[in-house]
C-alpha positions in Angstrom: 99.7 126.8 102.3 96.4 127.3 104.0 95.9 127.6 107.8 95.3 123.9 109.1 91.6 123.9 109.8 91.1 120.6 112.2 91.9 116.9 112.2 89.2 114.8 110.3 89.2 110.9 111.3 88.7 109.2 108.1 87.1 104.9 108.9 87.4 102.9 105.7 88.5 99.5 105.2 89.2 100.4 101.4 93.0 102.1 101.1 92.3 103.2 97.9 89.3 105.2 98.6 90.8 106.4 102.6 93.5 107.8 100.7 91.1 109.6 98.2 89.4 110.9 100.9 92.3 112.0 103.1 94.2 113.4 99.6 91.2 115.9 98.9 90.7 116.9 102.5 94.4 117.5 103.1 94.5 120.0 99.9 91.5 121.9 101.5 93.7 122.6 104.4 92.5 119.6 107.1 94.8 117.3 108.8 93.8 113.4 108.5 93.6 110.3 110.4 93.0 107.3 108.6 91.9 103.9 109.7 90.7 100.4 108.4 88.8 99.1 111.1 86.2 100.7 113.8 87.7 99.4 117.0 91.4 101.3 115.9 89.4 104.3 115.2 87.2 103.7 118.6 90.8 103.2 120.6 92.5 106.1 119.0 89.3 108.4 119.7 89.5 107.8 123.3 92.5 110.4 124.0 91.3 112.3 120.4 88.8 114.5 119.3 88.4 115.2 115.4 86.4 117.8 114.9 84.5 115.5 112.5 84.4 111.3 111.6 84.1 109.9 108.2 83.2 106.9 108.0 82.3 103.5 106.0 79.0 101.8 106.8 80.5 98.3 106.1 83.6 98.0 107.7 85.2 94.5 108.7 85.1 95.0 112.3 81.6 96.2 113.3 78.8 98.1 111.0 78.3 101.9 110.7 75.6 102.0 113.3 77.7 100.0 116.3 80.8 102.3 116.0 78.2 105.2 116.2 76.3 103.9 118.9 79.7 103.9 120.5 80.9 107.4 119.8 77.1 108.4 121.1 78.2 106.7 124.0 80.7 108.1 125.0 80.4 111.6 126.6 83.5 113.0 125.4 82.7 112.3 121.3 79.3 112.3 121.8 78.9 116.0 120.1 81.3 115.3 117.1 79.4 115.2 113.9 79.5 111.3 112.2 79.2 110.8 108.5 78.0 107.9 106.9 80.1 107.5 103.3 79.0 104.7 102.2 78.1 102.0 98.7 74.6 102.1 100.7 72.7 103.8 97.9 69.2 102.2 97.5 66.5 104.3 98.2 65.4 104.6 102.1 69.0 104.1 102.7 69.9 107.7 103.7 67.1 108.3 105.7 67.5 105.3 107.4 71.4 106.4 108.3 70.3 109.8 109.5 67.6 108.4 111.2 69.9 105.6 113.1 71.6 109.6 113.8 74.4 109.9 111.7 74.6 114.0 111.1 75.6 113.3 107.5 75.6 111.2 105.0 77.3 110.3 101.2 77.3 107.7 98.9 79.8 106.3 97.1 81.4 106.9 94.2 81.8 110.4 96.1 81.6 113.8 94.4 85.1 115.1 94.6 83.8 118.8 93.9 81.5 118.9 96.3 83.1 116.4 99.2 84.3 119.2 101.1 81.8 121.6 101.0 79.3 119.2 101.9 81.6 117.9 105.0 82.0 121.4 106.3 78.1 122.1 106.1 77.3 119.1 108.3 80.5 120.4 110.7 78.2 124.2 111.0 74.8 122.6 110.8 76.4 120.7 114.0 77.5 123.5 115.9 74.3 125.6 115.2 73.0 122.6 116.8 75.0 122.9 120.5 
């Protein structure tokens, strides 16, 4: 078994896909929190500190942008990188997200090859960045 290599906080209202998600990440050697809703995720990351958050644009709760105006917020999970995974696909749509200052950003359906890869490049470009 691989060395653990951080907790990822995984926000999706869909089970299905959260346990996709969590499935391929926990075979690349990362631990995983899932939840359904944003205000969970928001309680649970105030004694927590991923070392990334996935999460939905559309959740049931609150939108994309309010929970990451609230990690933003919030000086202790202000620095952790957010991405936006989301059925959001029309054109403008990820340069909208990355502009609202999500660090990363994926539409759905994902690409299971390159999910992980493409997480952990947002996680360096996000240290390079401190």
């Amino acid at each position: 078994m691989e060395r653990q290599k951080g907790l990822i906080c995984v926000i999706e209202d869909n089970k299905s896909i959260s346990k996709l998600f969590a499935t391929i990440l926990n075979k690349s050697g990362y631990q995983t929190i899932e939840f359904q809703d944003a205000t969970s995720a928001l309680e649970w990351l105030q004694s927590n500190q991923p070392i990334c958050i996935l999460t939905d644009v559309l959740l049931p709760d609150m939108n994309g942008t309010e929970l990451l105006m609230n990690i933003r917020n919030n000086d202790l999970l202000a620095s952790i990188p957010v991405i936006a995974i989301t059925g959001l696909a029309q054109p403008g749509d990820e340069k909208k997200l990355l502009s609202a200052g999500f660090d990363g950003y994926m539409s759905k359906p994902i690409n299971i090859s390159t999910f992980v890869s493409d997480i952990e490049k947002v996680i360096e470009s996000k240290k390079q960045q401190k």
